[in-house]
N, C-alpha and C positions, 0 to 999 in steps of 0.2 A: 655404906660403901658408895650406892651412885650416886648419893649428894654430897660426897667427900672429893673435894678437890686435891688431886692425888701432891698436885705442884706446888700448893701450899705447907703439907704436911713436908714433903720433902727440902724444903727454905728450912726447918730447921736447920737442920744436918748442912746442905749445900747451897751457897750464897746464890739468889736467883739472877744474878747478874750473869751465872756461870751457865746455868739452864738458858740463860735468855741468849747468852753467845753462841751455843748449842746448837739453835733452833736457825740463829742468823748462819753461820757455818753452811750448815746443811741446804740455807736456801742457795747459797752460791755454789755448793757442789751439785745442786740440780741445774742451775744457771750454765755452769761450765761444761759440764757433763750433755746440758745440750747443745751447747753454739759445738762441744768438738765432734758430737755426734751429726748435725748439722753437715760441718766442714767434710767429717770424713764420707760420708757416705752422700752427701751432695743433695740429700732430699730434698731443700726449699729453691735449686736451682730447676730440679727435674718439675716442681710444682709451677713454676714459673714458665719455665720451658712450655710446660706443657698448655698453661692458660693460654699461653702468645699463641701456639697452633691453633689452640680449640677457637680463638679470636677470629682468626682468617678464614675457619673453614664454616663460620656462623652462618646460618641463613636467615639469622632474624637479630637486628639488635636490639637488646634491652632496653626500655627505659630505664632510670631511677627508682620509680615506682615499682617496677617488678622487678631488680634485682634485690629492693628492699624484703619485696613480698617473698621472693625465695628462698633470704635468707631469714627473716622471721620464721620463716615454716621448717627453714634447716633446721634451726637452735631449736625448735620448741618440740621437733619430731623425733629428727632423727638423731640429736645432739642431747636433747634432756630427755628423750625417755626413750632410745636407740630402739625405734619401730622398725628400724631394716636387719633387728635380730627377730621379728617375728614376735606372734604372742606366745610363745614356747617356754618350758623350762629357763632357757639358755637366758632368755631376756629380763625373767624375774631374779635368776642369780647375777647378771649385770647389774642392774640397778640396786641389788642390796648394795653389793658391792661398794660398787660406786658411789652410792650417795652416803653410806656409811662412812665411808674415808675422807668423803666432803666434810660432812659432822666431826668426825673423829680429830683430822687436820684445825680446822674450823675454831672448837672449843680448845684445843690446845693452845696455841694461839692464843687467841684473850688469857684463858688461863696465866697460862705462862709470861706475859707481857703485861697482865695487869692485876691477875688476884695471885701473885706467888710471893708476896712480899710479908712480912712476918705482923703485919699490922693491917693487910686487906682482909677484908668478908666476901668470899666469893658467893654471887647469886646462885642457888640450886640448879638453875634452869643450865648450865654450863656443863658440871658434873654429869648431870643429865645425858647431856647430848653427848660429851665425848663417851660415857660408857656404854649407852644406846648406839652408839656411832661404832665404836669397836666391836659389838656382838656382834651390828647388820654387815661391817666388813669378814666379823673370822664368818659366820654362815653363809654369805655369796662366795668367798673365797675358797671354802671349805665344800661346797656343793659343786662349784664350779670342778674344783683341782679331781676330787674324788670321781665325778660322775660325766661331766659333761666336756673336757678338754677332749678335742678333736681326737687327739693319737689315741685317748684311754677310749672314747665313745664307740667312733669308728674304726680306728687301723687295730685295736685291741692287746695296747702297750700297757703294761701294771700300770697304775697309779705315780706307785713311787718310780719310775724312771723319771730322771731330771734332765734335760739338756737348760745351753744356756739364757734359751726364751724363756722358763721358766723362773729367774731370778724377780723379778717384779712381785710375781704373786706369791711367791713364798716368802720374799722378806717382807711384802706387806702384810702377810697373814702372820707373821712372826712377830711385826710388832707391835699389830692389835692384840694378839693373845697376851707373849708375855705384858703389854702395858696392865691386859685386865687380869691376870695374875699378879702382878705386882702390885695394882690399886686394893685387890681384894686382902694379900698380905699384911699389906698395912692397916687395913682394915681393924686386923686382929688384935693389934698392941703386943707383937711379938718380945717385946722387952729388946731389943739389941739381939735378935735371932740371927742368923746369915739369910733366913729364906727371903725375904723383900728384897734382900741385897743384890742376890743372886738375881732376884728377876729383873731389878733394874739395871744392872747390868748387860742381862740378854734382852731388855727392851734399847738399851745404847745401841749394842752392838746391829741388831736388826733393824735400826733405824738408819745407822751407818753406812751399812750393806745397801738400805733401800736407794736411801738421796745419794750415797756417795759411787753406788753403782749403774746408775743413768747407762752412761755410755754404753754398757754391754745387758742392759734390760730392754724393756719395752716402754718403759717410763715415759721417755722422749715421743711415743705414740699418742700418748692423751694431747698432747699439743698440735700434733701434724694430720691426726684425724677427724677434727672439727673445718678445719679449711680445705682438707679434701672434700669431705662430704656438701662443703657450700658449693667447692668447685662442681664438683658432678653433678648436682643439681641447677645450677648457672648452664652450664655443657649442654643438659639434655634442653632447657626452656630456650635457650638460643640456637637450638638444633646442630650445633654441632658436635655432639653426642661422645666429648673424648677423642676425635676422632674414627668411633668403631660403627660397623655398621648398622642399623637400625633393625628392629625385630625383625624376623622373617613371618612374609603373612601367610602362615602355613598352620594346618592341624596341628597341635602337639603329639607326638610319636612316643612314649611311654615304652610299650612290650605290655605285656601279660602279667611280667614281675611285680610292677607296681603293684597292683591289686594282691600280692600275699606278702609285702616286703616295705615296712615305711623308709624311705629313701635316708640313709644316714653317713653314706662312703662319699667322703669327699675330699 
């Protein structure tokens, strides 16, 4: 099964011309989903906005040099391995997460774009990474959703309550599962069974949901949070700090609590 490239087996059955418009579709419904998300809610004017004050109220300007160095340290810190989530549970289920989806996305792609054709050899090393890819998303996803989401951790809401921030991580968790449900399926040589069917049909549909639901996800975050993070970082080295005002140089003030209560209400 993880050396079985799932989108090859599936060229039999359905012309990979139709997977491959599939795949195209879906990148425009992320495309549109975010210029309208963009437009409605004004984010990249408010990010603008906001540079231009942070600009004037500078106390120091940059060189080239070090706005390079800032942002070299953004991407590598707080961007590829998001060190402002701490060394905590929460940041080890990010990064599965995340980089899983990277892979999982990643080997699809090739897959589908260049071994799903009824006469290519797909390399192992592919299969590979998209089913390695899809466990490390369903178990950050899975760790995250159960244990560590804000409302469930701290405010002490079930699990299963959804509102509509949640759509992101459950169609993604929905269609790393069923895809590896569905790879495994096939796996089997069900003879013409419905169960593969079935699952690739609930890996379409959750895939649908994922890219075609932008607008009212979180989706559109992975994009707007790597250029804030450069900004805030730009902000504080040019002293204009957003700006808020700078630490206060005072003792930290705790209580008593701390010492019987690890701080988790927020």
């Amino acid at each position: 099964m993880i050396t079985t490239n799932p989108f090859f087996i599936l060229s039999e059955t359905v012309p990979a011309i139709a997977t491959q418009s599939f795949v195209i579709v879906m990148a425009f419904l992320v495309i549109i989903g975010t210029l309208v998300d963009i437009i409605h809610k004004k984010n990249v004017k408010y990010f603008f906005e906001n540079a231009k004050k942070a600009k004037q109220s500078a106390k120091k300007t940059l060189t080239t040099g070090e706005k390079t160095s800032v942002i070299i340290k953004t991407v590598s810190s707080d961007i590829l391995t998001t060190s402002e989530l701490g060394a905590g549970k929460r940041r080890v289920a990010h990064l599965l997460g995340m980089y899983g989806t990277i892979l999982f996305w990643l080997a699809s792609v090739i897959m589908i774009f260049c071994y799903s054709s009824i006469d290519s050899i797909t390399p192992n090393i592919w299969p590979i990474l998209w089913h390695v890819g899809a466990i490390m998303t369903v178990l950050g996803g899975s760790w995250f959703w159960f244990f560590l989401r804000a409302d469930v951790y701290s405010e002490a809401h079930p699990w299963y309550r959804i509102i509509k921030a949640d759509l992101f991580v459950l169609a993604l968790l929905a269609s790393a599962l069923f895809g590896l449900i569905w790879s495994f399926l096939q796996s089997l040589n069900l003879n013409n069974r419905w169960d593969d069917k079935l699952f690739l049909i609930l890996f379409i549909i959750s895939n649908f949901v994922l890219f075609g639901g932008v607008y009212w996800s979180k989706f559109a975050h992975m994009f707007y949070k790597p250029g804030a993070a450069i900004q805030k970082n730009l902000s504080e080295a040019d002293g204009s700090r957003d700006n808020l005002p700078p630490p206060a140089d005072a003792p930290k003030q705790y209580g008593l609590g701390i010492d019987r209560e690890k701080a988790k209400h927020y």
